[in-house]
C-alpha positions as CSV (number, residue, x, y, z in Angstrom):
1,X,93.7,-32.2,107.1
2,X,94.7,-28.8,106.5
3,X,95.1,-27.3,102.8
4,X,96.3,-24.0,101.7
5,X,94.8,-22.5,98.8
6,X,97.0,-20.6,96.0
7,X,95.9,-18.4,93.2
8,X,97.9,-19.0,90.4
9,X,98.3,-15.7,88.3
10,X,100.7,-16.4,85.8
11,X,101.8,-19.5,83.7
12,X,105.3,-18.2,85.0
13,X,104.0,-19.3,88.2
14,X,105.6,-22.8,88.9
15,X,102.6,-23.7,90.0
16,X,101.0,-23.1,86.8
17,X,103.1,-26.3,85.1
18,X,102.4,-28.3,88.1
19,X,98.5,-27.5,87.7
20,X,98.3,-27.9,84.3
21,X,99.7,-31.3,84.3
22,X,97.7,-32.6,86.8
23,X,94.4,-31.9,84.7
24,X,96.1,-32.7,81.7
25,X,96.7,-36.3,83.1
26,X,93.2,-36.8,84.4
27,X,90.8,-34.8,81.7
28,X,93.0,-34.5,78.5
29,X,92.5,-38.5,77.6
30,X,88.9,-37.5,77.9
31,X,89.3,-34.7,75.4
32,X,87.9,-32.3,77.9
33,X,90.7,-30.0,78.6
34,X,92.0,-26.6,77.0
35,X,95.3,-27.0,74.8
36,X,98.1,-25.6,77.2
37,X,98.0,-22.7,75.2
38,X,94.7,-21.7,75.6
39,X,95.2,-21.6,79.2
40,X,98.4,-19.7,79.3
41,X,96.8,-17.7,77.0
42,X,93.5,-16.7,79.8
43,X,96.2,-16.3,82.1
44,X,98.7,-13.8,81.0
45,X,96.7,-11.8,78.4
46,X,92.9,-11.7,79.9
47,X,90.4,-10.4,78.2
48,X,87.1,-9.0,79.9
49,X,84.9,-8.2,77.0
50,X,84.0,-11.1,74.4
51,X,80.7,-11.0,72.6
52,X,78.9,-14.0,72.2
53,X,77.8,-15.4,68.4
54,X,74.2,-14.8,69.8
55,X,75.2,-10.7,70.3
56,X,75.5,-10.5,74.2
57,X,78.4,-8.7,75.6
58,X,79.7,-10.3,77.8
59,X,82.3,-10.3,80.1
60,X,84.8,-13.2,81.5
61,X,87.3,-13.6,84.0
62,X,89.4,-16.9,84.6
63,X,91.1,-18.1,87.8
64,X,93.6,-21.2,88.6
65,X,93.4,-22.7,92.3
66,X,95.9,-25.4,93.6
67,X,95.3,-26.5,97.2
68,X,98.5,-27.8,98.4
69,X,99.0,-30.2,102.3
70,X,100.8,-29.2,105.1
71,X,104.0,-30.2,103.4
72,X,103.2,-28.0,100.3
73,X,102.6,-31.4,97.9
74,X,99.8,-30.4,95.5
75,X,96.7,-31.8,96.8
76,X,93.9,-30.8,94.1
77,X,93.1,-28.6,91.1
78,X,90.2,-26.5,90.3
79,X,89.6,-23.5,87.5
80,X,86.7,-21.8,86.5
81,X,85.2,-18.9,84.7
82,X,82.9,-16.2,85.8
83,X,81.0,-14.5,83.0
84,X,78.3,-11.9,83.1
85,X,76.0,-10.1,81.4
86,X,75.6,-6.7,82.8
87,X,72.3,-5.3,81.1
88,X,70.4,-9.2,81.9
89,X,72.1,-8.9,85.5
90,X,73.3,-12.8,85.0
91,X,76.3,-13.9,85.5
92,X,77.8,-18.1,85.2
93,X,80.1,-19.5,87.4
94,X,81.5,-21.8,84.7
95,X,82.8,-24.6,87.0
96,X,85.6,-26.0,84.5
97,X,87.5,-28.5,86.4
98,X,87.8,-29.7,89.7
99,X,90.3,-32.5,90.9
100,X,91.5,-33.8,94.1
101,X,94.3,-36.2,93.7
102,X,93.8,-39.9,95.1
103,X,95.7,-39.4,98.4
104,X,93.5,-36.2,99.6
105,X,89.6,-37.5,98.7
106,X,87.7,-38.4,101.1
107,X,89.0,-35.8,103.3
108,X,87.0,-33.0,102.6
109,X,89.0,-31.6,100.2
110,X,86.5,-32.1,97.5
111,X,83.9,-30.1,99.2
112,X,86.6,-27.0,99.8
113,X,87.0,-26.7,95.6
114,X,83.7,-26.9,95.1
115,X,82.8,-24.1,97.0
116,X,85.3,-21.4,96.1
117,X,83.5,-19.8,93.1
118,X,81.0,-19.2,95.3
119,X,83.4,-16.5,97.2
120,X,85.2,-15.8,93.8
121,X,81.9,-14.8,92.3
122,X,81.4,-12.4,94.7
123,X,84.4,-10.5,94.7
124,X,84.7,-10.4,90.6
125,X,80.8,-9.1,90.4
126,X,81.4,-6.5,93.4
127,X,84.6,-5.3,91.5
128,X,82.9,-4.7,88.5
129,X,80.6,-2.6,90.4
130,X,77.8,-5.6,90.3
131,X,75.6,-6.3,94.2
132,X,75.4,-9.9,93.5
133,X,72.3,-10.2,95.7
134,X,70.7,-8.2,92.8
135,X,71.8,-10.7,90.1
136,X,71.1,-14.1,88.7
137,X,73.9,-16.5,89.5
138,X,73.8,-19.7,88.5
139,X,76.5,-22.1,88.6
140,X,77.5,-24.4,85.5
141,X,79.3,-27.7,85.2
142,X,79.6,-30.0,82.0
143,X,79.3,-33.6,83.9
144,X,79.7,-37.1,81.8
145,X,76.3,-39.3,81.3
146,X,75.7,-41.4,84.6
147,X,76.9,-45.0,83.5
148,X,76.3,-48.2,85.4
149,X,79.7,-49.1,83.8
150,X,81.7,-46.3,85.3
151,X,81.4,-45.8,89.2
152,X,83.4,-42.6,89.3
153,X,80.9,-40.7,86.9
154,X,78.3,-41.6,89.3
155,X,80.4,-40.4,92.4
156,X,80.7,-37.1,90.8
157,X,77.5,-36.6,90.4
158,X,76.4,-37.6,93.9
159,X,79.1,-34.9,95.3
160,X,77.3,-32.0,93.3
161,X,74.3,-33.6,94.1
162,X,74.9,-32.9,97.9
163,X,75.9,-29.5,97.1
164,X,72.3,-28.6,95.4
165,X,73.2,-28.7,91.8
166,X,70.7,-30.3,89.2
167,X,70.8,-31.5,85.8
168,X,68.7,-29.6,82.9
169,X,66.8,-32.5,81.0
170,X,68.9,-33.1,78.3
171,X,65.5,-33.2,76.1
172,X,65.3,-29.7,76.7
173,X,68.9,-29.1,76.6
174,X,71.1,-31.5,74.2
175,X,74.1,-29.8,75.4
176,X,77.7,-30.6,73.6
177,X,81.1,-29.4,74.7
178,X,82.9,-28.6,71.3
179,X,86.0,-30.3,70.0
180,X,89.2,-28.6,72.6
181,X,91.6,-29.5,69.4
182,X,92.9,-27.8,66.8
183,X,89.9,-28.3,64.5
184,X,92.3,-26.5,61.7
185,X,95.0,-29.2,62.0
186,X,92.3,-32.0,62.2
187,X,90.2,-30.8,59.2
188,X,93.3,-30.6,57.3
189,X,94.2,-34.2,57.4
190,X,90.7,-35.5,57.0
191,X,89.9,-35.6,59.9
192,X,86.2,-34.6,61.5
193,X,85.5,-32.0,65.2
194,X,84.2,-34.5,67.5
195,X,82.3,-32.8,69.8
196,X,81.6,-34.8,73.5
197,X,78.1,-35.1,74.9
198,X,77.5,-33.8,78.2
199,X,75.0,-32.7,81.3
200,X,74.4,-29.2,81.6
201,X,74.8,-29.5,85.4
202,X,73.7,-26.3,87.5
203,X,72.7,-24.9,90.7
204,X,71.0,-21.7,90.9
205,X,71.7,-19.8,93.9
206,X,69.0,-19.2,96.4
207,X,66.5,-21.1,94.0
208,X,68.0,-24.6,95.2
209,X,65.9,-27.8,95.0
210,X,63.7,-25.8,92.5
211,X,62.1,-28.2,90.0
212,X,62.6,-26.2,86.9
213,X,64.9,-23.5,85.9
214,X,63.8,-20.3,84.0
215,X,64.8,-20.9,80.0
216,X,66.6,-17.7,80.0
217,X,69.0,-19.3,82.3
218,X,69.1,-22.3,80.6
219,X,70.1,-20.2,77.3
220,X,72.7,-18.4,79.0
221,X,74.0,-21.9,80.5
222,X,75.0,-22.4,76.7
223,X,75.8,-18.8,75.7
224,X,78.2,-18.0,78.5
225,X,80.2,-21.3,78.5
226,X,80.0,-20.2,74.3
227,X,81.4,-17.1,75.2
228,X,84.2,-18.6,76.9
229,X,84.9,-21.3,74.1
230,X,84.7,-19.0,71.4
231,X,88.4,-17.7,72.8
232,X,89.7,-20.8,71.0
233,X,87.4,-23.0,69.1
234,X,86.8,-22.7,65.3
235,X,83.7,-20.6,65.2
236,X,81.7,-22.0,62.5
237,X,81.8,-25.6,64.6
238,X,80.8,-23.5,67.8
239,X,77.9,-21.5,65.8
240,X,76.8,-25.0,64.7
241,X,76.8,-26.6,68.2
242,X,74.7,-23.3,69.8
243,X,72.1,-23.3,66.9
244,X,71.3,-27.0,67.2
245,X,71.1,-26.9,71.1
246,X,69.3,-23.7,71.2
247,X,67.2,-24.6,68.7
248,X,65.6,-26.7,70.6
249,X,65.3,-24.8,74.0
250,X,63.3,-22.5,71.6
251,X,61.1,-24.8,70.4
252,X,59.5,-25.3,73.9
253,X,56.4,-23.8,74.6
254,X,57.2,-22.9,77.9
255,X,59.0,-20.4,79.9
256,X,60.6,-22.5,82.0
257,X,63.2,-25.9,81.7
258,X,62.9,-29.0,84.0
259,X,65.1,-30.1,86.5
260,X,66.6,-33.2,86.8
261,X,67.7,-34.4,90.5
262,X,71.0,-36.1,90.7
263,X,72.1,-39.7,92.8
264,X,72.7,-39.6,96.3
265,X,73.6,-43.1,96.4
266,X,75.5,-45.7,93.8
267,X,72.2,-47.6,93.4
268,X,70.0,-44.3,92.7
269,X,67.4,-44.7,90.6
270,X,68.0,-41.4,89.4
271,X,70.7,-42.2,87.6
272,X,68.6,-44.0,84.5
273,X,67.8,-40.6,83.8
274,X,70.9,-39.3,83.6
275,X,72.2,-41.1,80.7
């Protein structure tokens, strides 16, 4: 099957409402989506320069990619994030959120969305006068705990699997997404952030099947996707997130982090590590 892919630029795009609701429906009962406003917000007023709480500048660009069949039905979703830090030479391809609705897997799709940061990288670090063969790239995804229980969540991580991605050990890397919601609205009525425990999932380019990853990319695994999340979540609850996570990273001894190798099968032993 053949998809086209479109860029979407604007949430004035129609495509934008289309896109947004198809995430919304598969990642927002999960809580880990963007409020629609957030996302219209990276859309139609970018901004290239945030600072993250740790004191890196860095800088961020977002992009919105529907794939859409031969009769123009939308096929599959996928954003992400490229941030960089110009004086380190590292940039993150944050790898937000992919999906491929149920009539289109299995047909390759999957594998297409995947690897289209790759290609976006590229062109964002070459405009911003960056040779990406001279910089660290490492590609980020937050990916749910493995669970017996919950087939898909394996699936998913057999598909990055394949594509040379690894998972830092979560003892060296207790990574949490924050709380997406409006943290002022839920502390008002008593309520508590909930932030969601996740893998740091990565891939670093050229360095692939590599047993451990150097902690300096491990740090920026946090303080890029940070950067990012610190457009919209409350920043005391982000500070407190990044100095409990980092906290540890910094207590290790060592220079660099272990790597964790995801399923290739359902029945993957693998996978009791992963949860």
């Amino acid at each position: 099957m053949t998809y086209r892919i479109e860029a979407v630029e604007s949430s004035k795009s129609p495509s934008f409402e289309e896109a947004y609701g198809a995430l919304a429906a598969e990642f927002g009962p999960r809580g880990e989506l963007e409020r629609r406003e957030v996302v219209v917000r990276w859309l139609d007023e970018p901004s290239s320069t945030p600072t993250s709480s740790s004191g890196e500048e860095l800088r961020r660009t977002y992009h919105l990619l529907v794939a859409r069949d031969e009769r123009g039905s939308l096929a599959g979703v996928r954003d992400c994030h490229v941030v960089w830090d110009r004086r380190e030479a590292i940039a993150v391809v944050y790898l937000a959120h992919v999906l491929v609705l149920p009539r289109y897997r299995r047909t390759g799709l999957g594998a297409l969305l995947r690897s289209l940061p790759a290609a976006i990288a590229r062109r964002v670090l070459g405009e911003g006068g960056m040779d990406a063969s001279k910089v660290d790239v490492l590609f980020a995804a937050e990916m749910e705990p493995a669970s017996r229980g919950d087939e898909a969540s394996i699936v998913r991580l057999i598909a990055y699997g394949t594509d040379g991605f690894a998972a830092i050990a979560p003892v060296a890397l207790p990574y949490w997404q924050p709380d997406f919601r409006d943290l002022d609205g839920v502390l008002a009525s008593g309520g508590e952030p909930r932030p969601i425990r996740l893998l740091a999932v990565v891939r670093f380019l050229g360095h692939e099947g590599a047993l451990s990853l150097p902690k300096r990319l491990a740090r920026a695994f946090v303080t890029h996707l940070y950067a990012v999340f610190a457009t919209h979540v409350r920043p005391d609850h982000l500070a407190a997130l990044e100095t409990r996570t980092l906290g540890v990273l910094d207590a290790l001894g060592t220079p660099e982090v272990p790597l964790l190798p995801l399923p290739r099968t359902i029945d993957d032993e693998a996978i009791e590590r992963l949860r």
